[in-house]
C-alpha positions as CSV (number, residue, x, y, z in Angstrom):
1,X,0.0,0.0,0.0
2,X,1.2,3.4,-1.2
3,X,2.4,6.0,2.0
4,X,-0.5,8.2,0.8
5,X,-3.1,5.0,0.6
6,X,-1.7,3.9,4.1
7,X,-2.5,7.9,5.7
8,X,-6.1,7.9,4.0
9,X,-6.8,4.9,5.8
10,X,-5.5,5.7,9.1
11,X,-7.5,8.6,8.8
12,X,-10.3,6.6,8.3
13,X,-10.0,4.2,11.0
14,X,-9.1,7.6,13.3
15,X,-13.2,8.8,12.5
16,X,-14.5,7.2,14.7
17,X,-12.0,7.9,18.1
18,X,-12.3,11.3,16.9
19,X,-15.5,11.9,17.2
20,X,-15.8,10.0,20.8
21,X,-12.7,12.5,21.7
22,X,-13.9,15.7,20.8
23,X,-12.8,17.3,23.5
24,X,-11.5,15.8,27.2
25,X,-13.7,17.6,30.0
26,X,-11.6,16.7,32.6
27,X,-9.2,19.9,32.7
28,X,-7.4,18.5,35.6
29,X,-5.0,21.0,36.9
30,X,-4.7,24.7,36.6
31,X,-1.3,25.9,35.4
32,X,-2.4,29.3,36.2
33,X,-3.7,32.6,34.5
34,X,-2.5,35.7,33.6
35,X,-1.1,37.5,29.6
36,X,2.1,36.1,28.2
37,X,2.8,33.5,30.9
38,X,4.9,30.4,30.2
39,X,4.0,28.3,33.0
40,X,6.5,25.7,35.1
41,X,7.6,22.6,32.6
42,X,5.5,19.0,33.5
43,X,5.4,16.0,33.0
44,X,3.1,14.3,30.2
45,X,2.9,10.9,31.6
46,X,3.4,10.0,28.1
47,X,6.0,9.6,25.7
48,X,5.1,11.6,22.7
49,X,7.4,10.8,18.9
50,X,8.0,13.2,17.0
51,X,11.5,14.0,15.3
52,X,12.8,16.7,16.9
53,X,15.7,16.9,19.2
54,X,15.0,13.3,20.6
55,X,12.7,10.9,19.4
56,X,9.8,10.9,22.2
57,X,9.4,13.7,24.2
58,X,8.1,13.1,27.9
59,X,7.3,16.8,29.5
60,X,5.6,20.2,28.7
61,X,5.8,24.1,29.4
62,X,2.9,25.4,28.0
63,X,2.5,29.2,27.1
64,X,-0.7,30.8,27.9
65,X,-0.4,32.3,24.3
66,X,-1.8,28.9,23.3
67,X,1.0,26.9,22.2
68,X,2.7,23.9,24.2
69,X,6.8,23.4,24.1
70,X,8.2,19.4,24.6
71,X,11.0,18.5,26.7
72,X,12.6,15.3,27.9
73,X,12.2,16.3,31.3
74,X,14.8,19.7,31.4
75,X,13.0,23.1,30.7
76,X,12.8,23.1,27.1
77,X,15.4,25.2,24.6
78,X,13.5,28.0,22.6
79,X,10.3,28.8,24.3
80,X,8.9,32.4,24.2
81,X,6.1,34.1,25.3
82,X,5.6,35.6,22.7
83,X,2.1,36.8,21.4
84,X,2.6,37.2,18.1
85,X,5.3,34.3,16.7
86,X,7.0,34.3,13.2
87,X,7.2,31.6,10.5
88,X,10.6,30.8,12.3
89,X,9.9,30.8,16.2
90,X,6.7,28.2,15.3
91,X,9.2,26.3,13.1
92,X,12.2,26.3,15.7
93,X,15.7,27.2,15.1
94,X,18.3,24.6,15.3
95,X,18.6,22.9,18.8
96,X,15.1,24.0,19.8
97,X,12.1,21.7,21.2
98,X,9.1,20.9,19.4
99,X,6.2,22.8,19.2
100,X,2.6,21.7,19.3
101,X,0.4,25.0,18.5
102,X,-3.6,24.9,18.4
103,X,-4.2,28.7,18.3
104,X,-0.4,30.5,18.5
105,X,-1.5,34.0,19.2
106,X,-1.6,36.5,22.0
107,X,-3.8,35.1,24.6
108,X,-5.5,36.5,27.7
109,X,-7.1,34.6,30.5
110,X,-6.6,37.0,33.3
111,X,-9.6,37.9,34.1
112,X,-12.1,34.9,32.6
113,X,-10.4,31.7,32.7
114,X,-7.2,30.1,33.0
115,X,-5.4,27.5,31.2
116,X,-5.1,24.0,32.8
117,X,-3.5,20.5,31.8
118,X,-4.2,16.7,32.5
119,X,-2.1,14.0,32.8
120,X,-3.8,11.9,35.0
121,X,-5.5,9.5,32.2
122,X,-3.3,6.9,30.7
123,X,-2.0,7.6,27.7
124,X,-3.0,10.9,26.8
125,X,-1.5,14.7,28.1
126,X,-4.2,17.4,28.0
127,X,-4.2,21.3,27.7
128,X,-7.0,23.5,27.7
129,X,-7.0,27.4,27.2
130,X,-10.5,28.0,28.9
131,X,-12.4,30.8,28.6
132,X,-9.9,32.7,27.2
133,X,-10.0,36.3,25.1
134,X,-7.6,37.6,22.8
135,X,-5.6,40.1,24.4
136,X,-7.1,43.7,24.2
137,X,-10.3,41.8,22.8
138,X,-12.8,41.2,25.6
139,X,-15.2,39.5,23.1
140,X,-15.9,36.5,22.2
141,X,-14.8,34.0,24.8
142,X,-13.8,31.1,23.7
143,X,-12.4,27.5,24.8
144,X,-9.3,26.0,22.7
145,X,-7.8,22.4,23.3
146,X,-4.7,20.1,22.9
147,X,-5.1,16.5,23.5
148,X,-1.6,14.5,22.9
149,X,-1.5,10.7,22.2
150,X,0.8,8.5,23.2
151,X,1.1,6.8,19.8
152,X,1.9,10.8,18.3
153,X,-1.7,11.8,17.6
154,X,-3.0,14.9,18.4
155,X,-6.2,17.0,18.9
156,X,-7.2,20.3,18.4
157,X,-10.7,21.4,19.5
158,X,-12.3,24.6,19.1
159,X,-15.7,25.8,20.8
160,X,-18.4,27.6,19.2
161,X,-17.3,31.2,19.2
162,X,-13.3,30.7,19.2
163,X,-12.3,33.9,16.6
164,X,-9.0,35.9,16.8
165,X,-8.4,39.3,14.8
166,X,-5.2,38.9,14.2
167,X,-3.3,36.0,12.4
168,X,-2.7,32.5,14.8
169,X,-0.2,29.9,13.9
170,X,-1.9,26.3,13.8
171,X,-0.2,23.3,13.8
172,X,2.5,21.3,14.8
173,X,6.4,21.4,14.2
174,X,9.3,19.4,15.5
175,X,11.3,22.3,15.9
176,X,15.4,21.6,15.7
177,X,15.6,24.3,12.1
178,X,12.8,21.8,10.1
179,X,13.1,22.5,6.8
180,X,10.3,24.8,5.5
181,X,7.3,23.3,4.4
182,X,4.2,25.8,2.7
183,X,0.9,25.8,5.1
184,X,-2.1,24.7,3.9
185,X,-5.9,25.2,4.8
186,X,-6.6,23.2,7.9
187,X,-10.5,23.4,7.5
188,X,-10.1,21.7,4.3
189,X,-8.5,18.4,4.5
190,X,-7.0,16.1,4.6
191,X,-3.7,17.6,4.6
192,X,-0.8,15.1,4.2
193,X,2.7,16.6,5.6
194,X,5.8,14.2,4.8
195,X,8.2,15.6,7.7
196,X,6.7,16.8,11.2
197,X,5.5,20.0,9.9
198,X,2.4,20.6,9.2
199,X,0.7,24.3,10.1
200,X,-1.9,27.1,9.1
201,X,-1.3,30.8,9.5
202,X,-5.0,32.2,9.3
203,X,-5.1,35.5,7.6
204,X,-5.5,38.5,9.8
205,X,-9.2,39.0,11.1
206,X,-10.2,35.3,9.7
207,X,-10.5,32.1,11.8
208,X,-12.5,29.4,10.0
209,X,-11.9,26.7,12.7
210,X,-15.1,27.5,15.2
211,X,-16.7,24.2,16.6
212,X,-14.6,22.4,14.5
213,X,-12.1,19.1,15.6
214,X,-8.8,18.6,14.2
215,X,-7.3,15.5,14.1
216,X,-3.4,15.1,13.2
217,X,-2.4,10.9,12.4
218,X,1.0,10.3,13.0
219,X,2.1,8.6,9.7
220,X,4.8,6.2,11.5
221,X,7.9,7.1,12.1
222,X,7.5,10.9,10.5
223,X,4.8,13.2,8.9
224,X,1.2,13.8,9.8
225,X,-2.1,13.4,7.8
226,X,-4.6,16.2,9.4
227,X,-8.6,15.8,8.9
228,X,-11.2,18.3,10.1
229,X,-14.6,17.6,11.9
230,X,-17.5,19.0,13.6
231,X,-16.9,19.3,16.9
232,X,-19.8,20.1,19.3
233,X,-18.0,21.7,21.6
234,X,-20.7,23.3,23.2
235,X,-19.9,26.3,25.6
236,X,-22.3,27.3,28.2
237,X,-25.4,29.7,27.2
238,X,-29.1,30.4,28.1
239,X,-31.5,29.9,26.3
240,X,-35.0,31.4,26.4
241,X,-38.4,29.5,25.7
242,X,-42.5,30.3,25.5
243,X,-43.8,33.3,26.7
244,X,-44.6,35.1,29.7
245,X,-48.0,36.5,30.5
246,X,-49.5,38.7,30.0
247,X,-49.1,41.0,26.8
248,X,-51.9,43.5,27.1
249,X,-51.8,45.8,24.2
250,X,-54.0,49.1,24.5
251,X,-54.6,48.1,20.2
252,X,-55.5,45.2,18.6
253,X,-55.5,43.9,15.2
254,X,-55.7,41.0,12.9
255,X,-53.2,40.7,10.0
256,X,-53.8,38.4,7.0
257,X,-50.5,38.4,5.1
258,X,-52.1,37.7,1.7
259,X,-55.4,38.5,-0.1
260,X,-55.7,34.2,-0.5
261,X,-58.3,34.1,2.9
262,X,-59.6,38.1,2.8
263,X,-62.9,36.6,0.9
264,X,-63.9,34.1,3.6
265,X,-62.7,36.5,6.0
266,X,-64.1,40.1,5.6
267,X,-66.8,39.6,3.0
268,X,-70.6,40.4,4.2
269,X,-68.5,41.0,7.9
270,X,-68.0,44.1,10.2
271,X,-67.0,45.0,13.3
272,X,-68.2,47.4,15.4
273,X,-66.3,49.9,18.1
274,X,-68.1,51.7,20.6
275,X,-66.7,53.8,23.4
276,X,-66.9,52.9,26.9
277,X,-65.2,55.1,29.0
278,X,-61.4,55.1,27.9
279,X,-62.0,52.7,25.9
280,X,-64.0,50.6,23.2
281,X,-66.1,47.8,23.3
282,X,-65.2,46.0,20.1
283,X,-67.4,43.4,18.6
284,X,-67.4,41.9,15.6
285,X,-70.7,41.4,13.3
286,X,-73.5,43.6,13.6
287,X,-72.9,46.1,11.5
288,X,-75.2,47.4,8.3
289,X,-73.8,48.5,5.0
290,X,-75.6,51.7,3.9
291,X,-75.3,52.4,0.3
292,X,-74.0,56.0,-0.6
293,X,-76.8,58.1,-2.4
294,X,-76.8,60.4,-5.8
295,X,-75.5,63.6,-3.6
296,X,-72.5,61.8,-1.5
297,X,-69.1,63.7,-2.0
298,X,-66.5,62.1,-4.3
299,X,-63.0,62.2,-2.5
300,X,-60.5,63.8,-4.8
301,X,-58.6,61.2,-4.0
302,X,-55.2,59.2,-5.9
303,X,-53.0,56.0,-5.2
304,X,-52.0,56.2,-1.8
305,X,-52.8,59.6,-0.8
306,X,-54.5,61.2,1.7
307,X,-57.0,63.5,2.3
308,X,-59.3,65.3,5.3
309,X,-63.1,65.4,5.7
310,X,-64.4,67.8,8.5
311,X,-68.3,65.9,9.9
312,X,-70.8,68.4,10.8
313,X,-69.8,67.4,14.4
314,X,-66.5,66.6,15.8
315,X,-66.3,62.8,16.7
316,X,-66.9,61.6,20.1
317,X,-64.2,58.7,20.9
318,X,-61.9,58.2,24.7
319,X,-59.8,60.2,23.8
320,X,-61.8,63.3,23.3
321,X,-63.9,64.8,20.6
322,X,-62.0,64.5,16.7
323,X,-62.4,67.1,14.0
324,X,-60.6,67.1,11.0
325,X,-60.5,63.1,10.1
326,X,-58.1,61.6,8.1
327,X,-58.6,59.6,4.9
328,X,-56.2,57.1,3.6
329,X,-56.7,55.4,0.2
330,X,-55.2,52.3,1.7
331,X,-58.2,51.9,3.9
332,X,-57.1,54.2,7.4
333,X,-59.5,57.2,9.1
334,X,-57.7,58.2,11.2
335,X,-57.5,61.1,14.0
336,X,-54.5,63.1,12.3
337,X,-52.0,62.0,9.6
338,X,-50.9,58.7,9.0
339,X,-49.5,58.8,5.6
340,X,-45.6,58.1,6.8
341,X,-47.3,54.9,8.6
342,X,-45.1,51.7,8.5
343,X,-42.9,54.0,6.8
344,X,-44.3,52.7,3.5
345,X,-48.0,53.5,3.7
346,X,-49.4,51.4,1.1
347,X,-47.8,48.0,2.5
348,X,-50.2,46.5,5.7
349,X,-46.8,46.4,8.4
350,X,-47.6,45.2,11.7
351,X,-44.7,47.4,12.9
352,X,-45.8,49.9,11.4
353,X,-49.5,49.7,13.2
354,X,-48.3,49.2,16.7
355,X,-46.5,52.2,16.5
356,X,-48.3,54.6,13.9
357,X,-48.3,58.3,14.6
358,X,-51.7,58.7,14.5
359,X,-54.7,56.8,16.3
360,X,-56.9,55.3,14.1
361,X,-59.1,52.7,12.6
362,X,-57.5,50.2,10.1
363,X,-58.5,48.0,7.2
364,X,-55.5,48.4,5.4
365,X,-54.7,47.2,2.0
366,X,-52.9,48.3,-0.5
367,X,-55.7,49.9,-2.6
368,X,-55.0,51.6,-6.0
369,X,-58.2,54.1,-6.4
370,X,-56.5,56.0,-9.6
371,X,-57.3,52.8,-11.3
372,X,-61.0,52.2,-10.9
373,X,-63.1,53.0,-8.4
374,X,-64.5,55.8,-6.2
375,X,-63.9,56.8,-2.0
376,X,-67.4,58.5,-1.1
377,X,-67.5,60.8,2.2
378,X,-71.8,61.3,3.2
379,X,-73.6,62.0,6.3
380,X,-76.7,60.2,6.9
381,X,-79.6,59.7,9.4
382,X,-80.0,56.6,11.0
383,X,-82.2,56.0,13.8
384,X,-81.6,59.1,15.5
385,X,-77.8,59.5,15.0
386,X,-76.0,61.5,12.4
387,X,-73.4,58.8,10.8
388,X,-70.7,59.8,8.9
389,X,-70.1,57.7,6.1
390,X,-66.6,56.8,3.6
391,X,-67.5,54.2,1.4
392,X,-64.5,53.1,-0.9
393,X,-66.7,51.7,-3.8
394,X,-65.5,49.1,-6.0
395,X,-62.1,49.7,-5.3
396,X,-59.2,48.1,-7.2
397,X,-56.0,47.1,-5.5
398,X,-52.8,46.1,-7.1
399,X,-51.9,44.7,-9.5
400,X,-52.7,47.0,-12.4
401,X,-54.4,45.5,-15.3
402,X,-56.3,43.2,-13.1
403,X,-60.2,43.4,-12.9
404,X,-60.2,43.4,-9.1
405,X,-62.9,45.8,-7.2
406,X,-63.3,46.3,-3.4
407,X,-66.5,47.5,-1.8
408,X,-66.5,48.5,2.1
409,X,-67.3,51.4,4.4
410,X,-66.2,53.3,7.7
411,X,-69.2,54.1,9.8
412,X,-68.3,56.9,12.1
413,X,-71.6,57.5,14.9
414,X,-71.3,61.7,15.5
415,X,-73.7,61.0,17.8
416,X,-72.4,58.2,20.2
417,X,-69.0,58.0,18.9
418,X,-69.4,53.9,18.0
419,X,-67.0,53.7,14.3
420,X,-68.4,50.4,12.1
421,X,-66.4,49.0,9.5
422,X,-68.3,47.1,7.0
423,X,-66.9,44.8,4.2
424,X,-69.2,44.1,1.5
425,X,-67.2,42.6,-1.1
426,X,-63.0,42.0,-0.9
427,X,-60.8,40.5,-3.7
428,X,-58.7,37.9,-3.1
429,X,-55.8,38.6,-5.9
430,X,-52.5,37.9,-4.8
431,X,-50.6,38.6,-7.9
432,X,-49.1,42.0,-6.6
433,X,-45.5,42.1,-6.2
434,X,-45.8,45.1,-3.7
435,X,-48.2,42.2,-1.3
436,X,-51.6,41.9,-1.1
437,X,-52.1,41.7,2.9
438,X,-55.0,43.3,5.2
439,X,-54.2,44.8,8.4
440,X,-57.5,45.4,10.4
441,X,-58.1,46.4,13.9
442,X,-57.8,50.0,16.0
443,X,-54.8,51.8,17.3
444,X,-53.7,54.8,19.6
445,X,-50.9,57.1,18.6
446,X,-47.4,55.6,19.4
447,X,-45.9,52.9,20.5
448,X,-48.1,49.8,21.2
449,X,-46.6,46.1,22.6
450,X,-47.8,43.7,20.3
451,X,-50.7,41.5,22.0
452,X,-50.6,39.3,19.1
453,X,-52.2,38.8,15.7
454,X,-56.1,37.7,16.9
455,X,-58.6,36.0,15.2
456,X,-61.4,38.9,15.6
457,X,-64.1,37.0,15.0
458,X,-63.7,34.5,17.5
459,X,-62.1,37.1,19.9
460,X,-64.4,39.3,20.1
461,X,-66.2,40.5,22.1
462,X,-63.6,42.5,24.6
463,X,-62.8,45.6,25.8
464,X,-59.5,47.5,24.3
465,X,-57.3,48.4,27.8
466,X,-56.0,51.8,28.1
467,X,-52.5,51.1,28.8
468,X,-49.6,48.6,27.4
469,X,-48.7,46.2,30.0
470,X,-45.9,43.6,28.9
471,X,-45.5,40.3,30.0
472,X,-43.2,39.1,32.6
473,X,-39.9,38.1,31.8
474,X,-37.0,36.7,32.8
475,X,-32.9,36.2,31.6
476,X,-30.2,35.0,32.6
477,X,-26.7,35.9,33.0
478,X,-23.4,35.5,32.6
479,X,-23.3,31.7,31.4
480,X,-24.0,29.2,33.5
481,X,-19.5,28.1,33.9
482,X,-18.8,25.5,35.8
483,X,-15.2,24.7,35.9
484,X,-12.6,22.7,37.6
485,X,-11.6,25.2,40.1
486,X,-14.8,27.6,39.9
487,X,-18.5,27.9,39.6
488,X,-20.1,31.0,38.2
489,X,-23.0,33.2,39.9
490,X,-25.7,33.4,37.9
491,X,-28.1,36.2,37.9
492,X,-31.9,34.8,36.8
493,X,-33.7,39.1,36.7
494,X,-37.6,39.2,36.3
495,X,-38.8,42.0,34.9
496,X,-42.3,43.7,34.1
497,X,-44.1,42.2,37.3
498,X,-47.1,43.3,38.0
499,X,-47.9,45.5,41.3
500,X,-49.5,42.8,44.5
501,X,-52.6,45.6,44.0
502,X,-53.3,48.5,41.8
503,X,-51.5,51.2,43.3
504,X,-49.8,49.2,45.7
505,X,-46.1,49.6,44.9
506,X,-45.4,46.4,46.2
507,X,-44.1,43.4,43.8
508,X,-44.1,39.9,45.1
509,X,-42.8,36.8,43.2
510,X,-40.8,34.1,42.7
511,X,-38.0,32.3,41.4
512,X,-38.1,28.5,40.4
513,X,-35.0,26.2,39.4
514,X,-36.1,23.1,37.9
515,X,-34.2,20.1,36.5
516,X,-37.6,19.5,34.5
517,X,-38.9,21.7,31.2
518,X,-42.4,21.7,30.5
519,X,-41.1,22.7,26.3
520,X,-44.1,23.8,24.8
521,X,-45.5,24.8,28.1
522,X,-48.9,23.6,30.4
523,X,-51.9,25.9,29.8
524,X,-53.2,27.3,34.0
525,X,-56.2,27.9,32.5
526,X,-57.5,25.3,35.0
527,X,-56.4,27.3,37.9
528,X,-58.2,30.6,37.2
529,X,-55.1,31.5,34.9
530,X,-55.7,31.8,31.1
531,X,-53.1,32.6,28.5
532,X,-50.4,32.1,31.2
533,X,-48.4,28.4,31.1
534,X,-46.0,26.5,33.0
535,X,-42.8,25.9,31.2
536,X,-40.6,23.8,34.5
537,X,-42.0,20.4,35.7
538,X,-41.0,20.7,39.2
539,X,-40.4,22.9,41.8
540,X,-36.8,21.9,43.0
541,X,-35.6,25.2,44.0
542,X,-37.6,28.2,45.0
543,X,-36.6,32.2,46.1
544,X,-38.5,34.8,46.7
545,X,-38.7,38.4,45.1
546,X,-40.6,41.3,47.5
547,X,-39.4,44.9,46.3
548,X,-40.6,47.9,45.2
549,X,-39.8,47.9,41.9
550,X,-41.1,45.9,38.8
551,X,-37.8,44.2,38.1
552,X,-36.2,41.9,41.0
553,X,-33.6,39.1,40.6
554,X,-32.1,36.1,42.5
555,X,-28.7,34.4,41.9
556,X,-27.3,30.8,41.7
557,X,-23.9,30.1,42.5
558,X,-22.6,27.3,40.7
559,X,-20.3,24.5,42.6
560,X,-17.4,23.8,40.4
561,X,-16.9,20.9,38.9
562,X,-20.4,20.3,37.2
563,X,-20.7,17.6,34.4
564,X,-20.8,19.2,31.2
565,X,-24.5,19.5,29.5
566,X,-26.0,19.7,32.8
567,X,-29.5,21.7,32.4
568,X,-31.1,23.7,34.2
569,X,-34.3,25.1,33.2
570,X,-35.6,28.2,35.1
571,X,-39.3,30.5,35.8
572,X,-40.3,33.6,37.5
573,X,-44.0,33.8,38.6
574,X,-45.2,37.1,40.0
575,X,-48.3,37.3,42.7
576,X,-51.0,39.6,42.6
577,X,-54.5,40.4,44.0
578,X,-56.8,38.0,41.6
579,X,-58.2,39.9,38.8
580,X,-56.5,42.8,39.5
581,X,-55.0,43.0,35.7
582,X,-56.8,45.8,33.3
583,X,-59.4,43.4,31.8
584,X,-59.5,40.8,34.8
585,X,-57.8,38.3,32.9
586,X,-56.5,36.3,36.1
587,X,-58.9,35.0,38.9
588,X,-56.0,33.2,40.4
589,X,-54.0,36.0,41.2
590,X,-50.2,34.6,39.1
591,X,-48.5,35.8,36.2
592,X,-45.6,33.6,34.4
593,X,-42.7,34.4,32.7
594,X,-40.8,32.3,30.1
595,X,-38.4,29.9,30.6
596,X,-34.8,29.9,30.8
597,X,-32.7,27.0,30.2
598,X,-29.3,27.0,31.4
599,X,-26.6,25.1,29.4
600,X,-24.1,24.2,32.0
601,X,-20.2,23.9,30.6
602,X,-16.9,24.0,31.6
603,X,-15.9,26.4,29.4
């Protein structure tokens, strides 16, 4: 079998103690931490080959700038702690030890981690630079490894988010003046190298080895062949999940995103607002289309324009009587301008509703009235109130050149202030490349929290609320480290609770670490609590919050030593007096928040 035959196949047969070797969590001992550092030479408990200055090397100093020198046993010739290496201090002059470099480059684990070594399990030396930073660089932190065999293989492991902005050395070299070699693309292998070095210098600002496994096959007595792998190397994180309760919007709204379902939705439907107190009482059906007679005023109106009709008397609504209204030709009345809605007017944006500069009353679409159709403006009679009418009459909507007519009308009550929007007739088209969705529903000026896209007709009926309320939430921070020497404190913050009682300025919860998730989360409906849900299974560790603000926190301190992919999955739950919320959505007097789960790691 050819040399190159025999390396393919060791490669091969390497696949699968690769990927059970990804990286060794067992750090073992800390060397120390600190900037350019080469810590006190030790011994491998291995004999390593490689064809340097002896042929098996049997001790280490390792350099906290992420490269390893080899000895047999005094302190080995031509170390530096150096950041920032040339081509010949990774090579090695003449008479100088063997380097093995994973990330050769100007580490710094002073402040978040420190680099340790193992050489407690047979046959295998370990170093880990954990939760270092690149010197002057505070972010990302990243986790780099070293595994050396005793049969002269060798790992490399990179987390997630290892990056560097300058230009690392990677690779391995027997040092003692090696004769130069060029490098080659680690990432892309497999790399055969004929002598004992074998090495990539990443261009400045690029690393292209995150979450990835390199593993070097000693091709007998001299040379390497390298492969590259997936590695999950999984650092610790959170991880938020589900929702908390409750997101009360003071608007509401339900968005189709095409035309495909506005037929079986709107057509022969309404929905009808009427004020009670600050707010409306919004129902849907009940509403009566009332066809626009010989003398109703044609709107001078174009493609998304916008013009003003003054009622004979101003329009009652909560927030006080309206005079000028606002006409859009994308389907908007509104209480001042909303023609730089969304900021394109003519496309229905739910951003753009929640936080439109005017108030107003939507069934946006993107209309096209300058090419057919007419937008009426009447006041008429009915039953003892003076109704303002604007009837957009056979309508067309994009595209042009389609025979696609509209027909519905805004009912605004001068008398009582109730606004009706009737659909008689909507296209369903959906051949416009600018969209064909409807946005319908009521809005105040400014910035609304988004209580979700509802099903009006199935909604209704319910009360708007006059203010936003968010739902409760919780995060977590920093990630959840647990290392050999060193558990981190993690802070789990709520935020957004609700007061105990209107007015109160008391806020009461708590805190509840769980080694159960509930994923998609259990409904309390059954407890007096609709729309909130559990998201842990148990209550395994509990704190309480009491404070007089909305946004409390508790901490965990984390003992060292933790397995790696330990979970933790985390709640808040704020107390209140029962139906205390703006529309008495909670007889059982709770609120949830989301979940948290907490990725416990080493690194």
């Amino acid at each position: 079998m050819s040399r190159s035959l025999a390396a393919f196949a060791a490669a091969s047969l390497l696949a699968s103690f690769a990927s059970a070797q990804c990286y060794a969590t067992n750090f073992g001992t800390l060397a120390g931490a600190g900037d350019d550092l080469l810590f006190t030479t030790v011994p491998m408990n291995i004999s390593f080959p490689i064809n340097g200055t002896s042929a098996a090397f049997t001790h280490a100093q390792i350099s906290s700038n992420g490269v390893i020198f080899l000895s047999t046993g005094a302190a080995p010739v031509g170390t530096t702690n150096s950041g920032y290496p040339s081509q010949t201090q990774f090579q090695g002059a003449a008479g100088e030890c063997p380097r093995i470099a994973p990330m050769w480059i100007d580490l710094d684990t002073t402040s978040t981690g420190g680099v340790y070594y193992d050489n407690s399990t047979p046959g295998v030396f370990v170093v880990t630079w954990a939760n270092t930073t690149e010197w002057n660089v505070p972010s990302p932190i990243f986790t780099v490894q070293a595994q050396l065999f005793s049969n002269g293989n060798v790992l490399f492991s990179y987390s997630n988010q290892a990056a560097t902005t300058l230009d690392p050395y990677t690779g391995i070299s027997g040092g003692n003046g090696i004769a130069t070699v060029p490098g080659v693309d680690l990432s892309v292998g497999p790399n055969v190298s004929a002598t004992d070095l074998i090495y990539e210098l990443q261009p400045t600002g690029v690393f292209d080895l995150n979450g990835t496994l390199l593993t070097f096959v000693r091709n007998g007595a001299a040379g390497y062949t390298e492969v590259a792998s997936s590695c999950n190397f999984q650092q610790a994180y959170h991880e938020n999940y589900g929702s908390g309760c409750y997101a009360i919007s003071d608007s509401f709204y339900q968005f189709l995103p095409d035309s495909s379902t506005a037929p079986a939705t709107l057509n022969g439907q309404s929905m009808v607002m009427t004020p009670v107190g600050p707010n409306y009482l919004m129902q849907w059906g009940g509403g009566t289309y009332i066809p626009p007679s010989g003398s109703a005023t044609l709107l001078a109106m174009s493609d998304d324009s916008e013009t003003t009709v003054t009622p004979s008397a101003p329009l009652p609504t909560p927030s006080g009587a309206v005079s000028p209204l606002f006409v859009h030709a994308n389907g908007m009345i509104s209480h001042a301008s909303n023609n730089a809605i969304s900021p394109i007017s003519y496309t229905p944006d739910v951003d753009g509703f929640l936080n439109a500069p005017a108030t107003g009353f939507f069934a946006w679409h993107d209309y096209n009235v300058s090419e057919g159709g007419q937008i009426l403006y009447e006041e008429v009679a009915v039953s003892g109130s003076l109704i303002a009418c604007v009837t957009f009459v056979n309508v067309e909507s994009y595209p042009g050149g389609v025979v696609n007519p509209s027909t519905l009308q805004f009912q605004m009550n001068l008398s009582t202030g109730t606004v009706t929007i009737v659909w008689v007739t909507v296209d369903g088209n959906t051949t416009s490349i600018y969209g064909s969705a409807h946005l319908i529903g009521w809005g105040p000026i400014g910035a609304s929290i988004d209580g979700g896209n509802l099903n009006l007709a199935t909604a209704a009926p319910f009360v708007t609320s006059a203010l936003n309320v968010p739902p409760l939430a919780l995060n977590a921070s920093p990630a959840p480290i647990s290392g050999p020497g060193s558990g981190t404190v993690v802070t789990y913050s709520t935020t957004d609770m609700p007061e105990f009682a209107p007015g109160a300025g008391v806020y009461i919860g708590m805190n509840v670490l769980s080694v159960n998730q509930v994923p998609s989360g259990l409904d309390l409906s059954f407890i007096g609590a609709p729309g909130c849900s559990a998201y842990v299974g148990t209550l395994d560790f509990t704190q309480t919050m009491v404070g007089i603000s909305p946004s409390n926190a508790v901490t965990l301190t984390l003992p060292p030593g933790l397995p790696a992919g330990t979970i933790i999955y985390s709640q808040s739950v704020s107390l209140l007096t029962p139906n205390s919320l703006p529309n008495g959505q909670n007889a059982f007097g709770m609120t949830t928040s989301n979940g948290v789960k907490s990725y416990i790691s080493p690194f």
